[in-house]
N, C-alpha and C positions, 0 to 999 in steps of 0.2 A: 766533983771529979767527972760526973756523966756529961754536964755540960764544956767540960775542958776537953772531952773526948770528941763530942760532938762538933766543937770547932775547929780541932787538928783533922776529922774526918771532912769537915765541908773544904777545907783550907785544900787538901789533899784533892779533893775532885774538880774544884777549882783549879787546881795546875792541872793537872791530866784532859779536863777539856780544854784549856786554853791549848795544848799542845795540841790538840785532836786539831782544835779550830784556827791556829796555827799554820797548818798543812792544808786545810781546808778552803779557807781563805784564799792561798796564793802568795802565801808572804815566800815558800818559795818557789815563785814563777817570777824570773828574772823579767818583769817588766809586762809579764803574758810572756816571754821566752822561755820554754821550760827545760832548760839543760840538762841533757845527757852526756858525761862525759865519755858511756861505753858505744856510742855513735857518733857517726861523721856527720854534722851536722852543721847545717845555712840557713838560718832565721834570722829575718828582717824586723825588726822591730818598730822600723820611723821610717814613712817616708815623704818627701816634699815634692812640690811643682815648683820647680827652678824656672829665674828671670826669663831665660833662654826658652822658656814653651815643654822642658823636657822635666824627666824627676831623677830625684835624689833619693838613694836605699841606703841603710843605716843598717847593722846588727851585729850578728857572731857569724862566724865561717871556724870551720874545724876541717877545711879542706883546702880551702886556699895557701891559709898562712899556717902557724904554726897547729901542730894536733889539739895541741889542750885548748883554744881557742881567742882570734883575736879581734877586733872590730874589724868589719869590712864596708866598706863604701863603694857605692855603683853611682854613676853616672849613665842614663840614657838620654838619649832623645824625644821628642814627643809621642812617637810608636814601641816606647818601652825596646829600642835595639842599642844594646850594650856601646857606650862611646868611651870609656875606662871605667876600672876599678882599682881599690889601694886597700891594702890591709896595713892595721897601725895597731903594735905589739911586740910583746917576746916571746918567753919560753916557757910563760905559764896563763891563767885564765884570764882573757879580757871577753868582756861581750856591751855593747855599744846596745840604747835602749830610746836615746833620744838625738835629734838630727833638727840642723837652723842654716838655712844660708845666710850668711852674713851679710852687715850693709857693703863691707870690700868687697864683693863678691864670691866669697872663698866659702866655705864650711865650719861649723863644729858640731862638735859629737860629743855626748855625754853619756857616762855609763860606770863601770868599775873593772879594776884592774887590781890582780894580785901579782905582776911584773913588777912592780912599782911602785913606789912608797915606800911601807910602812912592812908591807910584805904578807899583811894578810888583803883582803877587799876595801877597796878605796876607792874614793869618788873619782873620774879621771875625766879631763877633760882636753881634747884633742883638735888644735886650729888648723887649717890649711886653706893652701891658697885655692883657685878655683880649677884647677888642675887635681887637686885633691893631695897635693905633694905638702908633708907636714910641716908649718911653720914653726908650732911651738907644742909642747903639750903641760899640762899641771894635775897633781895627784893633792884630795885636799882628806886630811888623815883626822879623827879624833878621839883616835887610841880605843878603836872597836872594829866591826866589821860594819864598813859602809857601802852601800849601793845608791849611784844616783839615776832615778828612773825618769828628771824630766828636764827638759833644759829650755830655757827663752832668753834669749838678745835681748838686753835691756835697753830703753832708752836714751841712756846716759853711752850707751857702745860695750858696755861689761855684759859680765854673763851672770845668770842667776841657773844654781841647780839646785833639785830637790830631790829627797831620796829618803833612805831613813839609818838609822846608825841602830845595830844591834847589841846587845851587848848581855851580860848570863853571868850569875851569883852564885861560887860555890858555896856560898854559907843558905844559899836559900834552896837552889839546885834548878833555880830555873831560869830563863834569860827574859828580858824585853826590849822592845822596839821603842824607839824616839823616833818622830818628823827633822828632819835636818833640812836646812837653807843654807845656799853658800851664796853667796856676792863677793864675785868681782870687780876687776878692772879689765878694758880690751885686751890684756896681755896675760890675763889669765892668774894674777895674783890675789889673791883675796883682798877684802875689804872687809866682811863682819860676816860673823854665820850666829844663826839661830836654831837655837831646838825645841821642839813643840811637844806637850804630852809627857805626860809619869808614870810610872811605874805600871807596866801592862804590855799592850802590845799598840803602837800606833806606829801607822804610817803614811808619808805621802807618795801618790803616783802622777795626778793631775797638777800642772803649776802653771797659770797666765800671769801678763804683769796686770792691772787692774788699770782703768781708765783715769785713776787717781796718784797714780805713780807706785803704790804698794806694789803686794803681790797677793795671789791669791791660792793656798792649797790645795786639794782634794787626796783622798785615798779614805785607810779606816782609825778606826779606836776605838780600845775594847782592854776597860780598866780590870786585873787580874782580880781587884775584890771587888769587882760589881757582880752583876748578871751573869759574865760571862762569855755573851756576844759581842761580837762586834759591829757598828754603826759607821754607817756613811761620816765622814766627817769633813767638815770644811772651815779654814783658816784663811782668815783676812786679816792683811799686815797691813802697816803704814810704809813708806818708802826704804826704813832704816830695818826693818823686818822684825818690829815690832808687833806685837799681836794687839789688833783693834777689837777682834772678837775671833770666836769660834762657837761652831754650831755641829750638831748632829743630827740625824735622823734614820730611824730605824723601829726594832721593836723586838719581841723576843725570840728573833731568828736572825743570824748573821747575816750582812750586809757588808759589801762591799762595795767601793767606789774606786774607779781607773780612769773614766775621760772626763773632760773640763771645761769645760766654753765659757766665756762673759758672753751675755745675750747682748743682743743690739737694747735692749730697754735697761740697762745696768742692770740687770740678775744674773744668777750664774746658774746654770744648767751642768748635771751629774747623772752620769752611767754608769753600770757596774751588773752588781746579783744580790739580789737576796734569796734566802731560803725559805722556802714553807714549811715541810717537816719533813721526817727522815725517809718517808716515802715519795714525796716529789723535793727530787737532788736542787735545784736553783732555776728561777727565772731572772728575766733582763730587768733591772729597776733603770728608771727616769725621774729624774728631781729635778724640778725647776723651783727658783730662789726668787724673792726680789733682793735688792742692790745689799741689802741688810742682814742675808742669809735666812730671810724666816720664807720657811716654805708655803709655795703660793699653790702649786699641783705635783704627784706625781702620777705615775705610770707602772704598771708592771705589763711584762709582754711573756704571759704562760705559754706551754705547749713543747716543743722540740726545742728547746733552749738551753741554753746553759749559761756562759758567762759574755758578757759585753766588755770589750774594750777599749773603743771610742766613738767619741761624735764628733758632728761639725751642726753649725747653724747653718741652714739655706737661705736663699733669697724671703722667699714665702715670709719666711718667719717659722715656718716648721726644723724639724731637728732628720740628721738621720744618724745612725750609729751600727756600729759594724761589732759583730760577734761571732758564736758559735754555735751549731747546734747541737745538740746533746747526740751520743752515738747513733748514726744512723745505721748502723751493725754493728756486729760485735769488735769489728775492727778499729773504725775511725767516726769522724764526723766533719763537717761540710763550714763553710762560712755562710753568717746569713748578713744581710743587710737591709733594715728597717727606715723606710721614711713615714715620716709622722706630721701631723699640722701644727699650729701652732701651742696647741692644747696637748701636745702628747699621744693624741689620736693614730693609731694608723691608717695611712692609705695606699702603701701596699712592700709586701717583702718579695725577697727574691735569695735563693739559694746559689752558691756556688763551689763546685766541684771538679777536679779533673782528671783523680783516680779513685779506685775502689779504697783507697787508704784514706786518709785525714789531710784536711788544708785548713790553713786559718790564718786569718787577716788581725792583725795587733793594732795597724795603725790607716785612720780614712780622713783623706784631703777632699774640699771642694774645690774643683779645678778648675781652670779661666773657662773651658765652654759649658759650664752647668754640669758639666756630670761628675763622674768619683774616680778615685783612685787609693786602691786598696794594699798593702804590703804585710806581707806574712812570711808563711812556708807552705810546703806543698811537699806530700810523701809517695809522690807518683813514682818513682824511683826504687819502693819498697820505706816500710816504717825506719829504717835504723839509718835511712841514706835523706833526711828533708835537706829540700836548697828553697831559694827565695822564689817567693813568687807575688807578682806583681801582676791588678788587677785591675783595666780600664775598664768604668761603666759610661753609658747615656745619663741624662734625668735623670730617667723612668727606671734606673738599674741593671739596664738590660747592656748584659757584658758584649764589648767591641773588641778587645783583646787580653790575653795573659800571655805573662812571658814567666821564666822560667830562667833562673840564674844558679849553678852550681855544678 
């Protein structure tokens, strides 16, 4: 009987941190968008360098279009000056987390939507032409609550998203997380979807197509009767979104994974956070792969940090990755962005700020003249009012413009 006690008591603490680590995690930070529905709120979550020399803003607006929130899309020019924008929604929560120009020239957008479908969260995916005026949209439902947090044009002209489907057991009293893949066709109809992951909490955030026609995951996984923590994970499909392998890495501190690259040597390179212990809250982790997923280095980046979430591959062969820093007062915190050499190294960071409140960058492009291009939010406005903000750098980091939408 002690012993039958003492497995209903681990059994017990085992749920209670997985909820802690749950929240901890980011499983809800809508893609790094952390919604508030009792604020008016413009966060940008994707953005691109469009054919045309200009870029493309992807996220949630709660000021444009509807209050509860819809996707909004910007269009500027090469100096970040507004040339249109379009919101695509109803009358209840959409927010947009991932953004593709097309090979038509047009847009899509991927994200989730409770307007539509199924009527709770659903993967939603939004065409238009290059005007940004909506061609078509599709909501891909499987009888849970789904968010899709990454989207790639695939080679065949379909779309591929990833995200992860939740779901919660009153017989057991607690919910978990599945990896979901969706493939379609250019018209937005499905063709086969996949789930990754059992009984626990897993999910994806990072999604390439692989150089082998698969696809490739990234985010975490963190089985409810293991350890407890959660692990960087990564998932390598074959073209049909079969699983070829999957790998982990971590240790006995939660880790998380959000950005994603196939390196120019077929490895794959991962960003994120792990933690150290309950007195230092997270640093930036770096994992670089060969083609096979077994880890060849990684990286951790201590000090003023917090969470990463994303990178690009540079020329060099070095990486940079954009995140946050940990409270620079009590108020808020700043974006920082790190470039590294080819080994993970740094050689040199640079912080950016433009009020006494909180900015943060979700998503970083390497742009046609060598430098970056940053998209987030920015609470210069006061904390309860963030709008988009978009962020030219040089190289070297050294910012040339920010603009400011909302």
């Amino acid at each position: 009987m002690r012993y039958k006690r003492l497995f209903l008591l681990i059994i017990l603490i085992s749920v209670l941190l997985s909820f802690f680590l749950l929240y901890l995690v980011g499983v809800f930070l809508e893609n790094g968008i952390q919604t508030n529905r009792d604020t008016s709120m413009d966060a940008a979550g994707s953005v691109i360098e469009t054919s045309d020399g200009g870029y493309a803003i992807a996220g949630l607006t709660q000021t444009v279009g509807t209050e509860d929130g819809d996707f909004w899309l910007i269009k500027t020019d090469k100096d970040g000056n507004e040339e249109w924008n379009r919101t695509y929604g109803e009358e209840k929560f959409e927010t947009a987390h991932s953004l593709v120009e097309t090979s038509d020239g047009g847009y899509a957008l991927a994200g989730d939507t409770q307007s539509f479908g199924a009527g709770d969260s659903d993967y939603w995916l939004v065409k238009t032409d290059e005007n940004g005026n909506e061609e078509w949209n599709q909501t891909y439902d499987k009888g849970a609550d789904e968010r899709a947090r990454s989207l790639v044009e695939a080679s065949d002209g379909g779309y591929v998203l990833a995200g992860d489907i939740s779901y919660s057991s009153v017989d057991l009293d607690y919910g978990w997380y599945e990896a979901w893949l969706v493939k379609t066709d250019e018209n937005g109809n499905m063709e086969w979807d996949r789930t990754y992951g059992r009984e626990g909490f897993d999910g994806a955030y990072g999604l390439v197509e692989a150089s082998d026609g698969g696809y490739v995951l990234a985010g975490f996984t963190q089985m409810i009767w293991g350890d407890g923590w959660n692990d960087f994970w990564l998932v390598k499909t074959d073209p049909n979104g079969n699983s070829d392998w999957s790998k982990t890495y971590g240790g006995d501190r939660p880790q998380n994974a959000y950005g994603l690259v196939e390196a120019s040597d077929g490895g794959y390179v991962l960003v994120g956070f792990t933690d150290f212990s309950d007195a230092e809250r997270s640093a930036f982790w770096l994992v670089k792969t060969d083609k096979d997923g077994d880890m060849v280095w990684n990286q951790t980046f201590r000090g003023n940090y917090d969470y990463a979430w994303d990178l690009v591959e540079v020329p060099d062969g070095g990486y940079a990755l954009v995140g946050r820093t940990d409270y620079v007062d009590p108020e808020g915190y700043d974006v920082v962005l790190i470039k590294t050499n080819q080994n993970g190294n740094v050689e040199w960071t640079k912080t950016y700020g433009v009020s006494e409140m909180s900015e943060e960058a979700y998503s970083l492009v390497l742009t046609s003249d060598g430098g970056f291009i940053m998209a987030g939010y920015t609470c210069s406005s006061g904390y309860e009012y963030p709008d988009f903000w978009l962020t030219k750098t040089d190289a070297n980091g050294n910012m040339q413009w920010n603009r400011i939408y909302g």
